[in-house]
N, C-alpha and C positions, 0 to 999 in steps of 0.2 A: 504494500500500500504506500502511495505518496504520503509524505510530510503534510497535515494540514497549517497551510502558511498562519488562516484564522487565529489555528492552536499561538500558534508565535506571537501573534498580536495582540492574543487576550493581557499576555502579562508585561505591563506600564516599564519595569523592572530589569527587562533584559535587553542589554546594550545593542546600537542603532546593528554594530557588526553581524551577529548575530540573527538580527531580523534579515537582513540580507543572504546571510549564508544558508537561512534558512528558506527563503524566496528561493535563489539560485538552487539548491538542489531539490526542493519541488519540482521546478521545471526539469530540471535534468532528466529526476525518475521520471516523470511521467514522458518526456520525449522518451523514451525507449522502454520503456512498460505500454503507454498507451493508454494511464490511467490517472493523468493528469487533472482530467475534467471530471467529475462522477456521470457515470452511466445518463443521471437523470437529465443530465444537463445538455445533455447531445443526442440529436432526434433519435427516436425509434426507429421505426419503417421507413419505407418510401412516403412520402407526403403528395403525391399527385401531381408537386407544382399549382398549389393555390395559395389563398390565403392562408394563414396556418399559424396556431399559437407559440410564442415563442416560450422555445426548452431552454436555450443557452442560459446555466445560470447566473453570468457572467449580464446576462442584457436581461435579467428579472427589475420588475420596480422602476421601468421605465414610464414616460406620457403615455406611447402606445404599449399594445400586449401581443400585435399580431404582424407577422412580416410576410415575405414572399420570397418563394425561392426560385428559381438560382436568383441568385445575390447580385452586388454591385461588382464581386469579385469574382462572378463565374464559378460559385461553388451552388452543387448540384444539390445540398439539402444541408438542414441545420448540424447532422453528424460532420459530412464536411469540413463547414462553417468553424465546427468547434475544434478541426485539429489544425486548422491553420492560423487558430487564434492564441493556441498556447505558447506560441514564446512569447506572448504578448502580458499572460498571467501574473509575473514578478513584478512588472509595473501599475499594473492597476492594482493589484495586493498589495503595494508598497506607497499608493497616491501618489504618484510623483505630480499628478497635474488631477485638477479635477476636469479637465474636458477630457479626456484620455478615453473612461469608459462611453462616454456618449458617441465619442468619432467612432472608436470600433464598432459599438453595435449599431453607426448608422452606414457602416458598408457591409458588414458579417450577418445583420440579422435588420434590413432598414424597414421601415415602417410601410405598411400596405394600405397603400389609397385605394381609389377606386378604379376598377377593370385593371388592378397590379400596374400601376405608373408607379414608378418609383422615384424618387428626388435625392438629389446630390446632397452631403454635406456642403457648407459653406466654408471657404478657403482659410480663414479666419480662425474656422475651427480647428480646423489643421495646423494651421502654424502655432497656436498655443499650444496644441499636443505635444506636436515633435519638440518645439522647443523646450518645453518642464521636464522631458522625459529623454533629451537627446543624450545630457549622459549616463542617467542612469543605465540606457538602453548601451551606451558604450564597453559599460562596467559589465555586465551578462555578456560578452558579445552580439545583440542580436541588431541588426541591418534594419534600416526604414525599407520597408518595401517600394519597388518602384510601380507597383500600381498603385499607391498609396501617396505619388508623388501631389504634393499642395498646389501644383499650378496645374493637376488637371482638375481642381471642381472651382465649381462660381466665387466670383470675386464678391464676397458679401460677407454680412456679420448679422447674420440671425441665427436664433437656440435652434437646435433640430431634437425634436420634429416641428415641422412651422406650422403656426394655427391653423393656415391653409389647409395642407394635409391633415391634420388631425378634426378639419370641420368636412376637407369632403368626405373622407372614412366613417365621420359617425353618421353624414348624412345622407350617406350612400343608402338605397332600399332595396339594393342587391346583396343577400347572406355572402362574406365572405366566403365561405366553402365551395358557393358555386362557381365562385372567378377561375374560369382556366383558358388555358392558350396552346397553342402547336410551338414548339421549342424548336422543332428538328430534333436531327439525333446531333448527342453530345458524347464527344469521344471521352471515355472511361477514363482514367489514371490508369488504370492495368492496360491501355492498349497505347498508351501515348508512345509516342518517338521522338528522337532529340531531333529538334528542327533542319538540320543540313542536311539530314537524307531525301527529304523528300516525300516523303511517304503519303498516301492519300485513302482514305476509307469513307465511302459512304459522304462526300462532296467535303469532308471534314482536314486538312493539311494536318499534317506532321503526326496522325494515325494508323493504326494497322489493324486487320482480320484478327482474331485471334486464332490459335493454332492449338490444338490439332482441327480443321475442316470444323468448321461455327451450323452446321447445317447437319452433322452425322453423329453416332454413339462412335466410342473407340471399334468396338467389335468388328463395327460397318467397316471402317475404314482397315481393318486386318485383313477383314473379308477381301475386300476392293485392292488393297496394292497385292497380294499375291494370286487375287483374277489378275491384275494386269502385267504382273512379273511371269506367269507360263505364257500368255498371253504371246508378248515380248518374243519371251525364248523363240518359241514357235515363229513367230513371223521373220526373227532374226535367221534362221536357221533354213528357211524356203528363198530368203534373199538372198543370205550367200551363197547356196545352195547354186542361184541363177548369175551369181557374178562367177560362181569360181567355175561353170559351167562356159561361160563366157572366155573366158583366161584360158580353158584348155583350149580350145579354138576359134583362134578371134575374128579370121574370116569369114567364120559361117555367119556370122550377125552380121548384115548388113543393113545398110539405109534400102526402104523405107521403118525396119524394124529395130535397128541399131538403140533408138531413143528408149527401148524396153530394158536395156541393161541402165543405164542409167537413171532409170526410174525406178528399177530396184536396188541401185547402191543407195539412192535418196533414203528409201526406206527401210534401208539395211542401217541407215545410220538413226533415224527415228527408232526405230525398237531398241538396237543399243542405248540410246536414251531413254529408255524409256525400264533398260533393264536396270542400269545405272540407279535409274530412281528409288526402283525397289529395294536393290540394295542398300543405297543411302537411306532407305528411308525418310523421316522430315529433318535428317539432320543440315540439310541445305534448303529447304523448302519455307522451313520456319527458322526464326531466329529464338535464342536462347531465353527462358525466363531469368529474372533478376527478381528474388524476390527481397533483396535492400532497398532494391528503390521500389517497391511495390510494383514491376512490368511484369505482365505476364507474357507467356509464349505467343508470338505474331507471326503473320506471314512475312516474310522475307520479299521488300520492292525493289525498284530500282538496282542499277549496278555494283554496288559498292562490296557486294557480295560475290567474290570474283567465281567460284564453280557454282554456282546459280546463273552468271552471266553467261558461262561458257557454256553449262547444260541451254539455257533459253537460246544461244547463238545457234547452236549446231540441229535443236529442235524445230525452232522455229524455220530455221533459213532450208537444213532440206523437206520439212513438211510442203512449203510454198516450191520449191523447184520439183520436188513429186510430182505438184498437181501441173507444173510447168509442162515440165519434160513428158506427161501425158498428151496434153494440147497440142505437140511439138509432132507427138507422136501420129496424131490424127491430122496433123500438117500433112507427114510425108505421107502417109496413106492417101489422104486428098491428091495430094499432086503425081503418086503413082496409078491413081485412078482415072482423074478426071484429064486433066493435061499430058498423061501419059509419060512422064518424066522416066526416065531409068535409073538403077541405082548409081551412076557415076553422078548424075548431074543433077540427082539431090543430096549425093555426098558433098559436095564444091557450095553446099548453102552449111557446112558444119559449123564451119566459123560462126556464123550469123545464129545457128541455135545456140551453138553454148554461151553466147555472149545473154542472149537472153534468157535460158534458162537458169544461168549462176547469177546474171546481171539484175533482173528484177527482185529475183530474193533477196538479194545483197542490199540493195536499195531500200527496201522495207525495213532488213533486219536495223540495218545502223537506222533509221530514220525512229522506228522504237527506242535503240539503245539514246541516241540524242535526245528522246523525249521522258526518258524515264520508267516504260512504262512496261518492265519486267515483272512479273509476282507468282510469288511462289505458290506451287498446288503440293499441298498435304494431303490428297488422295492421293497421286501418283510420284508423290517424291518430289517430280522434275519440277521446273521452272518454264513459266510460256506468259502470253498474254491474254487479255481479253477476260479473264478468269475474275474479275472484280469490276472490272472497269467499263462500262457497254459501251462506251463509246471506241476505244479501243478494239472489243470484240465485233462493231459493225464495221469499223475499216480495213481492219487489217486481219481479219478473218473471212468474215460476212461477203465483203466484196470481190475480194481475191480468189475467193474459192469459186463464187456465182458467176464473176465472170470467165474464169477456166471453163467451168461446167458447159455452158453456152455457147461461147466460141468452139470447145471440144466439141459438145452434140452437132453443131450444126456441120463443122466438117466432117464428122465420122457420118453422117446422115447421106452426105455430099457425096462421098467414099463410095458406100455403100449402094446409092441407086448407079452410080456410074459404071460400078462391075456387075450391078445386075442387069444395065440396057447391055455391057456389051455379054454378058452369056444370054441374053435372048434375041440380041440383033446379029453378032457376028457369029456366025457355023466354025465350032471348035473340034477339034476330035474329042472322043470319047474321054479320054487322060487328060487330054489340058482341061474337059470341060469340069470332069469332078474334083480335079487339085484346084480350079476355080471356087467350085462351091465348098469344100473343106476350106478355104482361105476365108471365105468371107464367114463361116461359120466360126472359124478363131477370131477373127475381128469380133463378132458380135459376141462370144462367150466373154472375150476378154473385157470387152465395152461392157458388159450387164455385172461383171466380177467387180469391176472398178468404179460403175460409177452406183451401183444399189449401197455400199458401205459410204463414199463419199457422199452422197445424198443423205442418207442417213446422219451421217455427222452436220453437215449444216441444217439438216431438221433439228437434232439438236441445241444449237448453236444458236436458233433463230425461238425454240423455245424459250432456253436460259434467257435469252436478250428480253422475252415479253414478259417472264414471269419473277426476275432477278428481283424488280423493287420490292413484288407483294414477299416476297420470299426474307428480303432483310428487315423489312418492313415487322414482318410475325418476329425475326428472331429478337429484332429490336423491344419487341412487345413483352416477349417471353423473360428477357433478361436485364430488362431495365431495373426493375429493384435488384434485383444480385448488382448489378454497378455503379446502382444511385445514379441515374440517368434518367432524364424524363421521358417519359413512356409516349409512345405515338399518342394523337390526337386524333378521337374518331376513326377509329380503325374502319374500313369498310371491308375490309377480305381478308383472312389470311388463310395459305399454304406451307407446306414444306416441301421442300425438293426429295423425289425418289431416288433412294438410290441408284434403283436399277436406270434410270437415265440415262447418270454418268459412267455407270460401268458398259451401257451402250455404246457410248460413246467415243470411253477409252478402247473397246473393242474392235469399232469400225476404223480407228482411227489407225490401227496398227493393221487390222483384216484386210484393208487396201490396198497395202503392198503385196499379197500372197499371190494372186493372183499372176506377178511375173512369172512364177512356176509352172503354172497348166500353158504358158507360150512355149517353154522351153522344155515342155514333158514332152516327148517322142523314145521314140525305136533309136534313133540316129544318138541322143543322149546318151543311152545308156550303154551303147558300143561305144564312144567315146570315154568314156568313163572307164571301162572295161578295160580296154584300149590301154588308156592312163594310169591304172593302177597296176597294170600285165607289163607295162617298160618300166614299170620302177622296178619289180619283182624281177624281172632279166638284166637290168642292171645289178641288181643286188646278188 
């Protein structure tokens, strides 16, 4: 239990020293106990944000009995109120000034007019405080705060509370209790960030998500990263599978079909990412709790996190050149079809793919890194964007991918009737006419493998985007008392995100790349293969 300073003052008797040393380690215990204030003195519950009787005992036996919160100091309730008023204790326990206790309780706890206007102290007031009490406050060490600075309230010299206020509040014939208002959301202390990173949550600066995932139970989330860690395995293991099938014989891929190997090294290197994550688990996804300074575990933004930058660098950038190098793909089929191109003279356009297949993702990824706007996902380990932020997720997801889709279909459409007029305009033999229609029937298996998952993820994509606010909006509702935060106003909907969703989604997201396999499954595969492992064994 703290020292009652009272106890120290009852007796006339005991030297000024004493009263002091006995001030100074009250405050002491109770800054690191926490029991500085009694219980009774520092709000209960959540109070709703209305009008509301004032607990602090510190602002008992005032003109008014009734205040509003958040305060003039941005604290979220009278508990708050009451811990950022304790180094303030040893001086008003010791009078150093008798304005003292009226300026604090007319920022920590100020009087509630009507429809919650609040009114400044008068400047006046302020500088008698600081001044009676500037050395004592030297002698404690404790700082004038600088939202507390005197030249930011009115130049005047009137008692607070001023008659004004104290005649609209009694004349008000609205019940205090009913006065309430929309706050927005107000970032926790457990979720705050030091200002230079950057950080943003819910339209709020220098915030973050809490972590583990704010939307799921642990269990969920166990469940979810080792779906997506076989997941991974698997898509990794059919991609390289189709590169290193490529490596044994690199002529056989040519243009128009050449863009299929490189659309599965893209996503050879996504699932690597994506295995990476499992393994890591949220140790790169989230950043660390501190529980000194009261933070608790958050999502991890911005750069500054350098293997979250490099996970979201190499995720993001071949996610976007996948969906390229597909596009790219239904290029050269268009121009072997319809224009009749050979494969030398849509090889002599490579240049010109790769430039825009590495060149556009490139462009994207650094125009993110420039903007900030990395964040980490504690479902899947890795780091990517879009994931908090919707405006983020409708450009540089949303768009990107809608317009591949589009441009894609309509060339492979394009493709597709043109090798159908020529197998029913030109007279083929028998052999070329059905290595015709097996071609066009891999075109379309591999079209319907690639884009039903891709589809599927921007359904996705395009859910989360509609349903993101009701969704923070609930958890905001849900957890506003556990952070002393004031609770939505008027709620008119609320849901929670399914799991299964995003395990959709991380599914399709990885299931997209598989697909280069059933191009490069044949007869001729697996005698090369054969082939490959029969001259090492003859060399050996």
């Amino acid at each position: 239990m703290c020292l009652s300073i009272r106890r120290c003052r009852r007796s006339d008797q005991l030297p000024l020293t004493y009263i002091y040393y006995c001030s100074f380690m009250s405050s002491l215990l109770c800054l690191f106990t926490g029991k500085a204030i009694p219980m009774e003195s520092a709000a209960g519950s959540h109070s709703m944000f209305t009008c509301e009787p004032i607990t602090l005992r510190m602002c008992q036996g005032l003109p008014y009995n009734s205040t509003f919160m958040p305060n003039l100091l941005n604290h979220y309730d009278q508990q708050t109120a009451a811990l950022a008023m304790e180094p303030f204790h040893p001086m008003v326990n010791l009078q150093c000034s008798s304005e003292l206790r009226m300026f604090l309780c007319a920022l920590y706890t100020p009087v509630c007019t009507e429809y919650g206007r609040m009114t400044l102290p008068c400047r006046r007031l302020c500088l008698r405080a600081k001044g009676d009490c500037y050395k004592l406050m030297d002698m404690f060490g404790v700082t004038w705060p600088e939202e507390m600075d005197c030249n930011r309230f009115p130049d005047c010299d009137e008692p607070y509370p001023r008659p004004a206020d104290l005649l609209s509040r009694s004349d008000s014939t609205e019940s205090p209790i009913s006065v309430q208002r929309d706050y927005g959301f107000w970032c926790p202390r457990e979720l705050k960030i030091d200002p230079d990173l950057g950080y943003t949550f819910l339209g709020v600066r220098d915030c973050s998500p809490p972590c583990p995932n704010m939307y799921f139970q642990r269990d969920e989330l166990v469940f979810a990263r080792y779906f997506i860690g076989v997941v991974s395995i698997v898509c990794l293991s059919a991609t390289l599978f189709t590169f290193l099938t490529f490596l044994i014989d690199v002529s056989r891929f040519r243009y128009p079909e050449r863009p299929i190997i490189f659309y599965a090294v893209c996503y050879m290197m996504v699932s690597l990412v994506f295995f990476l994550g499992f393994l890591l688990e949220d140790r790169v996804a989230c950043n660390a709790a501190s529980p000194g300074r009261f933070r608790a575990s958050t999502v991890t933004q911005g750069s500054h996190n350098k293997v979250c930058t490099l996970l979201f660098m190499v995720l993001y950038f071949f996610t976007m050149a996948g969906s390229v190098w597909w596009v790219i793909l239904t290029i050269t089929w268009f121009l072997a079809a319809v224009p009749k191109w050979g494969s030398e003279a849509i090889e002599k356009k490579a240049l010109l793919f790769h430039a825009c297949a590495w060149g556009l993702p490139g462009c994207l990824t650094v125009t993110l890194l420039a903007m900030n706007k990395i964040e980490g996902d504690s479902v899947s380990g890795v780091c990517f964007v879009g994931l908090y932020d919707r405006t983020a997720l409708r450009w540089f997801l949303l768009v990107p991918l809608g317009l591949d889709v589009l441009v894609g279909v309509a060339l492979l459409l394009a493709g597709i009737l043109a090798l159908n007029r020529v197998r029913m305009e030109i007279p083929l033999e028998k052999e070329n006419q059905d290595k015709l229609v097996k071609f066009m029937i891999r075109i379309g298996v591999f079209s319907v493998l690639y884009l039903v998952p891709l589809l599927t993820v921007i359904a996705c994509y395009l859910y989360e985007n509609s349903y993101r606010t009701v969704w923070e909006t609930t958890w905001v509702q849900e957890r506003c008392r556990e952070y002393h935060i004031p609770c939505p106003y008027q709620v008119e909907q609320t849901s929670r995100p399914n799991l299964s969703l995003f395990i959709i989604k991380y599914l399709m997201m990885l299931v997209v790349g598989i697909p280069s396999v059933f191009w490069v499954g044949s007869k001729k595969t697996c005698f090369e293969w054969a082939s490959f492992f029969h001259g090492h064994r003859r060399k050996e």
